[in-house]
C-alpha positions in Angstrom: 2.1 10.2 -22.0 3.8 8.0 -19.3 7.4 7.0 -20.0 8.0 3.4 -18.9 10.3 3.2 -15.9 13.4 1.3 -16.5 14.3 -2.2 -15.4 16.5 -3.1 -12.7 18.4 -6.5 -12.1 17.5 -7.5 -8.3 21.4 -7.6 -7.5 23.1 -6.9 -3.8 24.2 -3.6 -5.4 21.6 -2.5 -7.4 18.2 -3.3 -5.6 17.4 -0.2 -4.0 17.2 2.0 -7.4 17.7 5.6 -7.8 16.4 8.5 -6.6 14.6 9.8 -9.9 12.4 6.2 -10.0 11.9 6.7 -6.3 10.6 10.4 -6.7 7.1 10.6 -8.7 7.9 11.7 -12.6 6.6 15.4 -12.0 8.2 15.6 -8.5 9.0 19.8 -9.0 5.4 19.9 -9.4 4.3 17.9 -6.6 3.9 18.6 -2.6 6.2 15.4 -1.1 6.6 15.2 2.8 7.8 12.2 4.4 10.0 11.3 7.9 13.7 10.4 8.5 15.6 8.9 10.9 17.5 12.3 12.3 20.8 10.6 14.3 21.5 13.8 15.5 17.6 13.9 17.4 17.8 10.6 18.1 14.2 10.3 16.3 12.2 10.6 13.8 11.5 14.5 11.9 8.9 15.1 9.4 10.4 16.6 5.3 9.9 18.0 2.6 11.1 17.0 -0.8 12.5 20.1 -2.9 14.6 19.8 -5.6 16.2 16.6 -4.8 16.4 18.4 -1.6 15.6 16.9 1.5 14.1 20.1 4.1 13.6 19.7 7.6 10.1 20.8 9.0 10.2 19.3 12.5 11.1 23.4 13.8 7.0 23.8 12.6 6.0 20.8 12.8 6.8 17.5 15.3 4.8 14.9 13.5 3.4 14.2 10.1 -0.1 13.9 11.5 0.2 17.4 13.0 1.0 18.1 9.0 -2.0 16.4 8.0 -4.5 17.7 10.3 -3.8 21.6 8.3 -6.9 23.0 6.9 -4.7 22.8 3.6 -1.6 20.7 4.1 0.0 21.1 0.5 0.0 25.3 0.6 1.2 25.4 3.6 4.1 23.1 3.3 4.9 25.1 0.1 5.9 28.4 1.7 7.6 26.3 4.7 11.5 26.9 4.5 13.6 24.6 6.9 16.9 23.4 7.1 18.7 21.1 4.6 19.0 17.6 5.3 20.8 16.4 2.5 20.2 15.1 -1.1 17.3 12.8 -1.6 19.9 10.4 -3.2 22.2 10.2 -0.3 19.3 9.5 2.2 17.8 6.8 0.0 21.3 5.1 -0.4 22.0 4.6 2.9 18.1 3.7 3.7 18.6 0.5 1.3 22.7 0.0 2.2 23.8 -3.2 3.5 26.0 -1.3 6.2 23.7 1.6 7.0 25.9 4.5 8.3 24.1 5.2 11.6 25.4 8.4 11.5 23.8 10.1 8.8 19.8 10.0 8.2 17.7 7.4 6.2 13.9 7.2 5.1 11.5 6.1 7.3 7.6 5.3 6.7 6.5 8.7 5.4 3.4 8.4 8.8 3.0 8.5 11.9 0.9 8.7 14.2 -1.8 7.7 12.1 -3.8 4.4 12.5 -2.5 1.7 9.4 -5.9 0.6 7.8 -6.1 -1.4 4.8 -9.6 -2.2 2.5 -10.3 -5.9 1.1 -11.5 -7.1 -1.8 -12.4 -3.7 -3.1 -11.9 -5.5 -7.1 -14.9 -7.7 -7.1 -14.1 -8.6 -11.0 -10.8 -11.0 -9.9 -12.7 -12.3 -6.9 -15.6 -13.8 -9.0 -13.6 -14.9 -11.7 -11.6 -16.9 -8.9 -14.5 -18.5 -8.0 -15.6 -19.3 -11.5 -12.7 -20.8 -12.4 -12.3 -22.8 -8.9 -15.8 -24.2 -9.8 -15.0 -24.6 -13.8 -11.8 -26.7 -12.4 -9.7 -25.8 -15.5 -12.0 -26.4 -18.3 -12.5 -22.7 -20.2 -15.5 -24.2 -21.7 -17.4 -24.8 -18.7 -16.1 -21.7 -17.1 -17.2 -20.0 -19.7 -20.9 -21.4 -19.7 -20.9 -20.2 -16.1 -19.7 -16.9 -16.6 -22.4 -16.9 -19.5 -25.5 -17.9 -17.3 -24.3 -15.4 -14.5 -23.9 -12.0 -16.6 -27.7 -13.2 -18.2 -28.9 -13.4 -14.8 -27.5 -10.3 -13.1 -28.1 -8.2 -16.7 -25.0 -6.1 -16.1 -21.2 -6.4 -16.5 -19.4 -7.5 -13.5 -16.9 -4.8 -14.4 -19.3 -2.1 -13.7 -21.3 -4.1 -10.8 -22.2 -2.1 -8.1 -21.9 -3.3 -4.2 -24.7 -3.4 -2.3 -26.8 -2.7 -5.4 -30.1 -4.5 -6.1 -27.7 -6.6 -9.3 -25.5 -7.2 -6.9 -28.2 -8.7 -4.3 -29.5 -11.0 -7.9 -25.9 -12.3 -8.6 -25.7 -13.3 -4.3 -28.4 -15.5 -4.9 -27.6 -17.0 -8.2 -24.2 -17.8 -6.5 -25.6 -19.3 -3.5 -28.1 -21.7 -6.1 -24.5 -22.4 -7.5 -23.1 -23.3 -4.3 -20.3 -20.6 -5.1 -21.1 -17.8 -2.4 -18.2 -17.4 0.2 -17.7 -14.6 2.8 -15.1 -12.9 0.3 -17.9 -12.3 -2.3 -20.0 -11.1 0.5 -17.4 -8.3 1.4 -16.8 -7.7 -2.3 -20.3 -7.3 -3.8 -22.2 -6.9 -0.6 -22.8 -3.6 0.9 -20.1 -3.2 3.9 -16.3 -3.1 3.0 -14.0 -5.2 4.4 -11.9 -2.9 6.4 -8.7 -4.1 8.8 -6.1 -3.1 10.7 -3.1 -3.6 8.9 -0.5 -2.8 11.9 -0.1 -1.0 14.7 0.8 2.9 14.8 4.6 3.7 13.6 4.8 0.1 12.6 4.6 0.4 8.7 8.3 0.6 6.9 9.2 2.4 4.4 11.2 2.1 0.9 14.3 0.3 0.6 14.1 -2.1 3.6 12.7 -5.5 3.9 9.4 -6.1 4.3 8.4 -9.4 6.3 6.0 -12.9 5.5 5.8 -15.5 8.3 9.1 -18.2 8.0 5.9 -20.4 8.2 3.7 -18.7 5.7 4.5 -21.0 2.2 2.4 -19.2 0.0 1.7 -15.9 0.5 2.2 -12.6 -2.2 2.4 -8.7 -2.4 -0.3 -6.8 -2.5 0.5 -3.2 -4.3 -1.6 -0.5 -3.3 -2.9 2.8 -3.5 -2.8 4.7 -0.1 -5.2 7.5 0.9 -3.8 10.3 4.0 -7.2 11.0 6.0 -7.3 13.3 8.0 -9.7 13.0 11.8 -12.6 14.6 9.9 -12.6 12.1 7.1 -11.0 14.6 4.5 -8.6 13.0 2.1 -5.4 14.9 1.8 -3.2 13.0 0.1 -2.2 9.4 -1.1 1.2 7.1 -0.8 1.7 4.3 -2.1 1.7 0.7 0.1 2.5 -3.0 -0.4 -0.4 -5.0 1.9 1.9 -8.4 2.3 -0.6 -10.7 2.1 0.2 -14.8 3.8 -2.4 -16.9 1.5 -2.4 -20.0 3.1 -3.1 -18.3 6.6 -5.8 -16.9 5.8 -7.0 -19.3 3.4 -7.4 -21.3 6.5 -9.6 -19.2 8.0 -10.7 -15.3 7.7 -10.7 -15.5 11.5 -6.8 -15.6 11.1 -6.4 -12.5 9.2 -4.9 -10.5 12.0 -2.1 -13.3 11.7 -2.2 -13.1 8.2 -1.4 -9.8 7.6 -0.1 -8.0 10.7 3.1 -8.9 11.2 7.0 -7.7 11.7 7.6 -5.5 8.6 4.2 -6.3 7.0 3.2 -3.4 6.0 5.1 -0.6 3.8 4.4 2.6 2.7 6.2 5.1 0.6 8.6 6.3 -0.2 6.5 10.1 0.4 3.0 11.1 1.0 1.9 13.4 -2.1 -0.5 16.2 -1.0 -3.6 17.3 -2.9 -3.4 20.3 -5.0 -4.7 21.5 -7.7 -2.7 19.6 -9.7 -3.0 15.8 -7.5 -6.7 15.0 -6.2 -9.3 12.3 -6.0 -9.8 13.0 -9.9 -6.0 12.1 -10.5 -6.3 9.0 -8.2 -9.2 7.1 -9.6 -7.4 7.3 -13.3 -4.5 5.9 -11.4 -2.4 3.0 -12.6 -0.3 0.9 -10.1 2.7 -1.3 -11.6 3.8 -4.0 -9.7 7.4 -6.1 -10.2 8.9 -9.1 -8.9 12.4 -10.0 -9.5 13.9 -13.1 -7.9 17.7 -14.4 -7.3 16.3 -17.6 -8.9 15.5 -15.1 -12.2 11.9 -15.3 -11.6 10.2 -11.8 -13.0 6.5 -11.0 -12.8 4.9 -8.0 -13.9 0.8 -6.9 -13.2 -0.8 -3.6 -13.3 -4.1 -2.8 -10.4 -5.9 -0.6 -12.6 -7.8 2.2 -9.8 -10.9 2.0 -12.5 -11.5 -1.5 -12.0 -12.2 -1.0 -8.2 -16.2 -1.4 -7.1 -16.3 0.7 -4.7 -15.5 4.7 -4.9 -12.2 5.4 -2.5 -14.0 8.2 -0.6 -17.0 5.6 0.4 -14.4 3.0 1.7 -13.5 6.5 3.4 -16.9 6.8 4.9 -16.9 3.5 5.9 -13.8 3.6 8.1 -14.4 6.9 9.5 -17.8 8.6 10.4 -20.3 9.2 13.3 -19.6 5.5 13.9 -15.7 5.6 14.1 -13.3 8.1 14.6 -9.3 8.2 14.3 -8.1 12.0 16.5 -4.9 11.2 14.8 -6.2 10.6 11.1 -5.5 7.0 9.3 -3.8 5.5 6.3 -6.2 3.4 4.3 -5.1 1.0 1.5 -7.8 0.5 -1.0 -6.7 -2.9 -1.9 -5.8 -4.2 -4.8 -6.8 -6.4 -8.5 -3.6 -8.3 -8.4 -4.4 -11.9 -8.2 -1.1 -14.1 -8.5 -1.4 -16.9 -10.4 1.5 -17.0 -12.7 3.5 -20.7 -11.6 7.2 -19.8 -10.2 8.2 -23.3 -9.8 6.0 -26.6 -10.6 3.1 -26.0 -12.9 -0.3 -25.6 -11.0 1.4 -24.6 -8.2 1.0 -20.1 -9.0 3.0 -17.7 -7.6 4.9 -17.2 -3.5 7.4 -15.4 -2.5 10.8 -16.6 -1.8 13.3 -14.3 0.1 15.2 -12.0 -1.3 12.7 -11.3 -4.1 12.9 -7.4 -4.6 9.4 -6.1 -5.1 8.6 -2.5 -6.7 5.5 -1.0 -6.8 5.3 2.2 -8.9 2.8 4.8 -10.1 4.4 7.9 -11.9 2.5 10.0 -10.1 3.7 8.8 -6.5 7.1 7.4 -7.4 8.2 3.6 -6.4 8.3 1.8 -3.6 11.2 -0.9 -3.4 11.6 -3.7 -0.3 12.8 -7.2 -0.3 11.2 -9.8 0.7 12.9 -11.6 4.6 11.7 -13.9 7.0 9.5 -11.5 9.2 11.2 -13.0 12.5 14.6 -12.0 10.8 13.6 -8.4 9.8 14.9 -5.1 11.9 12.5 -5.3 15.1 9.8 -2.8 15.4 10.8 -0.7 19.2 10.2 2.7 18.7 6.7 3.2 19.3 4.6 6.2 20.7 5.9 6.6 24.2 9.5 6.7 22.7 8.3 9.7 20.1 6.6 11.7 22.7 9.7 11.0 24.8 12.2 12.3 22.2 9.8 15.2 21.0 9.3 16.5 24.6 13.6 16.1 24.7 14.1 18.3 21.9 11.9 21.1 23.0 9.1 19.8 20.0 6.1 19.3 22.3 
């Protein structure tokens, strides 16, 4: 049974939350590495979470990736012993703080040097109804005679429609007679993903910071995520949890603007801890999974939505196959977000005109098995500016004797 997390008020104080919603509900049971900001290294070190007890593994290991690459990441890190860091608490309090003590370690993106990939309209169920109820124009009756004459054409429920299949290939056509088809529905029934590059490496943030949406971007939402950890061979290891920012109206322009759309300063988070496979977390555990997404405003605006992983199309560890393979390989493993069902349509201000961020909303995206993830929405332009990249890590590893 899963115990409903409890609310939290989206105050200056109070944003961040605490350490047990940040931690999945079985965390003593659970593998959790992620990175900090070490003051004392000047850089970044990979963790471990124990106890409420954040251990030091950069003596073993210098980067997460180099974790993720083990033949069995979770064992290993379980016998690892390392040197304490501090309460979990402590470092997540001064990750989210207003003043951030510089002096003491924070959280960080929980990857590294792997590439940030993200999968796109992998819920083809939302994506169709979109476009029935753009054609319907409001009227439930019409949109419901179209929904009608597609599921007696195709002969199967959308819900359990199959990309690439030969239904799928029937309901193309019977959209294109409708003059309904778009390129969307084409990635989302047809039989290659949409896969992107979300950022670029050790760009994605983690928990408790602000994530970023174009001060130009006027309609634009959060997209809450499961993550998988791949490793170079294609072997999921683990899974995270991610918020794919998402600007609407930029890409609504054009799919050729979707680098703009969703690659920007603080676009991409991830967190707050990668949770390795074991025999107790897998691929099983991750298709059953439910993903809980909130949205609390300083105006008082609250949403709530759930991305069901059963409702996606497409298996994870095909979008897997797709991204990595004889035709593409990553030598330092990738993140891949398997997109999402969450379609925001709920008004915030004027009837008709659905949902968009404003800043300082405080989104949270949970899963009890992965924990929450926490960030608040600021101008991208005006979030903390991405200048540690890869030259600076090798740099500070090669300084501290770590490569």
């Amino acid at each position: 049974m899963t115990v409903p997390r409890p609310r939290r008020v989206a105050t200056d104080a109070d944003w961040v939350g605490t350490a047990a919603e940040a931690l999945p509900d079985d965390a003593d049971r659970g593998v959790l590495v992620g990175r900090i900001w070490d003051p004392s290294a000047g850089g970044p070190s990979p963790v471990a979470v124990r106890d409420g007890q954040v251990i030091d593994l950069s003596h073993r290991f210098a980067t997460v990736r180099d974790i993720c690459e083990l033949p069995d990441p979770a064992a290993t890190v379980a016998e690892l012993d390392g040197t304490r860091v501090g309460d979990f608490a402590e470092l997540l309090a001064n990750t989210g703080a207003a003043s951030r003590d510089l002096s003491r370690p924070w959280l960080l993106a929980p990857v590294d040097l792997q590439a940030l990939k993200a999968a796109g309209v992998t819920f083809p169920v939302s994506m169709i109804e979109r476009v029935i109820e753009e054609r319907a124009r409001g009227d439930l009756a019409l949109a419901a005679d179209i929904r009608h004459r597609m599921l007696a054409d195709v002969g199967v429920d959308l819900h359990h429609l199959e990309p690439g299949s030969a239904e799928a290939d029937r309901l193309k056509r019977l959209l294109v007679a409708e003059g309904m088809w778009s390129q969307y529905l084409e990635v989302g029934i047809g039989p290659d993903a949409e896969i992107f590059t979300k950022g670029q490496v050790l760009s994605a943030v983690g928990t408790a910071v602000p994530v970023g949406v174009l001060a130009a971007s006027t309609w634009n939402n959060p997209e809450p995520e499961v993550t998988l950890i791949v490793q170079s061979t294609g072997r999921i290891v683990g899974a995270t949890l991610g918020n794919d920012v998402n600007l609407r109206d930029i890409e609504g322009r054009s799919a050729l603007l979707l680098p703009l759309a969703k690659d920007n300063n603080a676009s991409c988070a991830l967190g707050p801890l990668i949770r390795f496979f074991d025999d107790r977390f897998g691929m099983d555990q991750v298709r059953q999974l439910e993903v809980s997404l909130e949205v609390r405003g300083v105006d008082g605006f609250h949403l709530e939505a759930v991305s069901e992983m059963t409702q996606m199309s497409r298996d994870p560890e095909d979008l897997v196959r797709q991204l990595i393979g004889p035709h593409h390989h990553y030598p330092d493993g990738a993140a891949l977000m398997l997109g999402t069902m969450f379609a925001p349509i709920q008004d915030r201000d004027r009837p008709g005109e659905g949902f968009t961020h404003k800043i300082d909303d405080v989104v949270r995206i949970s899963c009890p098995a992965l924990g929450t993830l926490v960030n608040r929405v600021r101008h991208a332009e005006e979030c903390e500016p991405w200048h540690f990249g890869v030259r600076d890590l090798m740099g500070n590893l090669v300084r501290r004797g770590l490569l």
